[in-house]
PATISE-107739 format. One record per residue (C-alpha): x, y, z. Coordinates in pm, whole numbers, plus 50000, padded with zeros to 5 digits. Example, Ala and Ser with C-alpha at 12.3 -4.5 7.8 and 13.67 -1.06 7.14 Angstrom:
2
512304955050780
513674989450714
***
This chain:
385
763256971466760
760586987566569
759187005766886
762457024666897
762327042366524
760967072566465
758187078166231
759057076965879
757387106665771
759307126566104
762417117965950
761727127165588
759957156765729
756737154365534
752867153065594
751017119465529
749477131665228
752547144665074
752977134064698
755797108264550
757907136064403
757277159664770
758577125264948
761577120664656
762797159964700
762667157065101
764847124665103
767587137664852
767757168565080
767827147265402
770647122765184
772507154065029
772827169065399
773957136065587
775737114865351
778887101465502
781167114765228
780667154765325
780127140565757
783687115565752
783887104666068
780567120466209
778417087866346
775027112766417
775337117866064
775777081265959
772627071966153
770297102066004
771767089065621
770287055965708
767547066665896
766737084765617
766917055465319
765127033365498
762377057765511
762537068065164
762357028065079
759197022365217
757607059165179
758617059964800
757197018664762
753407019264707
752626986264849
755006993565184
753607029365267
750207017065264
751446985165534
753017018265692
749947037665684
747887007965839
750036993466086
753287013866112
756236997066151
754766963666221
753586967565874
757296967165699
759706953365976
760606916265942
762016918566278
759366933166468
757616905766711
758166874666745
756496862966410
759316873466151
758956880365783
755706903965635
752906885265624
753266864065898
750446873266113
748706907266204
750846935366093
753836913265949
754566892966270
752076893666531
751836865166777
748756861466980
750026833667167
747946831167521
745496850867379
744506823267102
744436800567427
742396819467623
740086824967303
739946788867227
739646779567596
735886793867504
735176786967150
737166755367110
739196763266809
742266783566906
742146817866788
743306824366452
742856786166392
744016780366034
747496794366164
747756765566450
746446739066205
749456746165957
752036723765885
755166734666094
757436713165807
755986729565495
758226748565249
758556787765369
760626815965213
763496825765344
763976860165483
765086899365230
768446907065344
770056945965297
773116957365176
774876991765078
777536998164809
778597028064754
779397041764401
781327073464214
779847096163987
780657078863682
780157041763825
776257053363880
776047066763537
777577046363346
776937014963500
778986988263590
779696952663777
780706951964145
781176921864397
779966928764753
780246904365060
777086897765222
776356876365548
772946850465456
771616822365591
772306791765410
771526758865428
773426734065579
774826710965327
776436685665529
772886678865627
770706694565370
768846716865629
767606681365800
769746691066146
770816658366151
774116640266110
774906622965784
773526587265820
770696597566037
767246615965994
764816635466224
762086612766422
758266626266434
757966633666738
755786611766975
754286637667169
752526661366918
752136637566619
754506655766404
752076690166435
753936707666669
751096713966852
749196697567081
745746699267277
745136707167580
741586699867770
740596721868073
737506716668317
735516744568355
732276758468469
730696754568128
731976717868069
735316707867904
736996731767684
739886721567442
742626746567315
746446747467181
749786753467237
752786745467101
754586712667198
757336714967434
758936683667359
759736692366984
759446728867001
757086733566783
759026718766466
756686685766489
760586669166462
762936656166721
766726654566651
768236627766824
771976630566660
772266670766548
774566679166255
778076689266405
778246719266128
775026737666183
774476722566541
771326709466459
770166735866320
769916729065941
770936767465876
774226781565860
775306821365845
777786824365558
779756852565445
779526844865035
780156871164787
777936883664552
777906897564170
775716925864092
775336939663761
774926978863793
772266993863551
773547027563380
771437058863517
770707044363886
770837070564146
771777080264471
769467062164729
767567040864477
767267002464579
768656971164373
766596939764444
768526910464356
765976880764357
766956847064552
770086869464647
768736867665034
768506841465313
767626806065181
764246791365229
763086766765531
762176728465393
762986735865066
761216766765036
762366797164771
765136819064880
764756856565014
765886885764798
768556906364847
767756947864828
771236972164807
770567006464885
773287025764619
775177057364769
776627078364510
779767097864569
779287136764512
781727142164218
784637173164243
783267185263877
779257173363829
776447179764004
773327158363877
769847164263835
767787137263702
769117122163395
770677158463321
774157167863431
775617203663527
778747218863578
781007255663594
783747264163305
785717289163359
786797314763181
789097347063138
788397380063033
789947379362682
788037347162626
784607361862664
785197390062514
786947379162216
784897342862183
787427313462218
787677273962162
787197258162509
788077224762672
785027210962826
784817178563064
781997149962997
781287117863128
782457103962835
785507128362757
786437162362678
785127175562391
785447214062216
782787238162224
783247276662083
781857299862351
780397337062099
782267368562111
780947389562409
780107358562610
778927372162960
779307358163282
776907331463426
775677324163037
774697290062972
774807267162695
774017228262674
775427196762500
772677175062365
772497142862486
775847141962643
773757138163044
773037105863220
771237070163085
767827072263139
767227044063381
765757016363244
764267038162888
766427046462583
767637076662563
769927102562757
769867136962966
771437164362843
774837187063019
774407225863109
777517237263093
777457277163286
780007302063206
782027315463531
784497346563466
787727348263651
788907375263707
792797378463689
795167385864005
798437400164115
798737420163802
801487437263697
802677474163657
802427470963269
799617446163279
797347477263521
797997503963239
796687482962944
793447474963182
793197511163211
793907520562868
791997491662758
788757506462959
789127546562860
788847532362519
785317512562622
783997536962845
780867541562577
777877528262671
777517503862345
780247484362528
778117486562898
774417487962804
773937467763141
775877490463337
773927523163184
770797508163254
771177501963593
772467537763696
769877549963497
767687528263724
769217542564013
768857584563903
764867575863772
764987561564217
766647593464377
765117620064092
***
């Protein structure tokens, strides 16, 4: 229940007035720290991940932070209440039941009147329904197609969302007129006063089922496991949202389907670390190799390709590849890759291999060959002189 969460901005760890890029860096810190690949088997972990994206979907959506800032939860939770759905009364799903009774006990009307007067059989939309998939490195920037199974609410169609049984249809019900509400008249003080509730005989639904559907029980509605196609747009990102429209639970009398929104995970990658559209990683490389300037092998999304790294090459140099980055979502275009140099240092050398390292440096103990070394011991005699 929405009473239960914690405040969206407690999770992300921001202020109200932080900005979209303040509220973007706090989640990918919160997803980077949590996500389930570098926590396996850690269920605290799990729950902050999703605690998390569900903040970030709201905080980072215009329209929903400002139903956040106004109502809180109530604002964004289809769930919260008895009403169901945003929209559907104060702060997405607010029922004043008695109290429109009580109200319209005195002013005649019903409280929130034009709510009461509606048509309990008219066309409504059916509910947004989640999902997660979770991608690798190269899926996310690439693109590509995935099935997922989802569980939706469908309607029945041995019935066609009537409730009834094939060869029979719904009766008005007597009682309320078809309304699903009906008026009650109470003596007071003041004279007779007139208010509503909703009829008990048909529940509200203005229809009586006298011989239910045996698949959906009278219900009209169905869950269904179905499967679904998603096409994967090249460039998405780690926590971004796909909305799939109609993809969610199917409408009431006829009314237009829900959407379906799937909240991507992206699988760190062993190699690449992304930022952006822009993609970095660590080459290694050995002594004789920077020195000397060598051909290198280095690893792209879209293969390996040679780059010449200059004689004297030192370690933690960087150079980039134009271009060769991630698909700029939804623009033309792509982010470039940093490649940084990272010098290894060789091991378990041998007796022979030691003596040409040593004869190797008496013959570059000049400082042309160290000019960062002499500067910093100079640095240190100009400290102690």
């Amino acid at each position: 229940m929405s009473e239960n969460k914690r405040d969206y901005y407690e999770v992300l760890g921001v202020d109200k007035s932080a900005s979209e890029d303040e509220i973007k860096k706090a989640y990918r810190k919160a997803a980077k720290k949590y996500h389930p690949d570098l926590n396996p088997g850690d269920a605290e972990a799990e729950k902050c991940f999703k605690e998390a994206a569900e903040a970030y979907e709201v905080l980072s959506d215009s329209d929903k932070k400002a139903r956040y800032d106004q109502f809180g939860h109530a604002g964004v939770d289809p769930n919260f209440g008895a009403g169901g759905g945003y929209g559907g009364g104060f702060g997405g799903g607010f029922d004043f039941g008695d109290l429109g009774d009580i109200f319209g006990s005195f002013f005649g009307g019903g409280f929130g009147g034009s709510s009461r007067s509606a048509n309990p059989n008219a066309p409504r939309r059916g509910n947004d329904i989640g999902a997660n998939l979770n991608l690798s490195f190269e899926e996310a920037a690439m693109g590509c197609t995935k099935t997922i199974k989802i569980n939706r609410i469908e309607t029945c169609k041995d019935c066609s969302g009537s409730g009834a049984k094939k060869g029979s249809s719904p009766t008005t019900c007597s009682n309320c007129g078809g309304t699903g509400r009906i008026n009650i008249t109470q003596r007071t003080p003041f004279g007779a006063m007139q208010s509503q509730r909703t009829c008990d005989k048909c529940g509200g639904k203005g229809k009586i089922v006298t011989d239910p559907c045996n698949t959906c029980d009278g219900k009209g509605r169905i869950r269904k496991s179905v499967e679904q196609t998603v096409d994967i747009p090249a460039g998405i990102d780690d926590g971004q949202i796909i909305n799939v429209r109609g993809g969610g639970d199917n409408g009431i009398n006829g009314g237009p389907a829900g959407d379906l929104r799937i909240q991507i995970g992206v699988r760190p990658h062993p190699v690449f670390e992304r930022d952006g559209f822009d993609v970095f990683c660590e080459i290694p490389v050995t002594f004789a190799q920077a020195a000397l300037g060598a051909e290198i092998t280095v690893p792209t999304l879209e293969g390996k390709v040679k780059f010449t790294i200059h004689e004297g090459t030192q370690p933690g140099d960087e150079f980039k590849l134009k271009g060769k980055g991630i698909k700029r979502l939804n623009y033309s275009g792509k982010g470039d890759q940093y490649v940084k140099i990272v010098l290894e240092v060789p091991k378990n050398l041998s007796s022979k291999q030691k003596e040409l390292i040593k004869e190797f440096e008496e013959s570059t103990s000049d400082n042309d060959n160290y000019k960062k070394r002499k500067g910093f011991f100079d640095k240190i005699k100009d400290m102690f002189d």
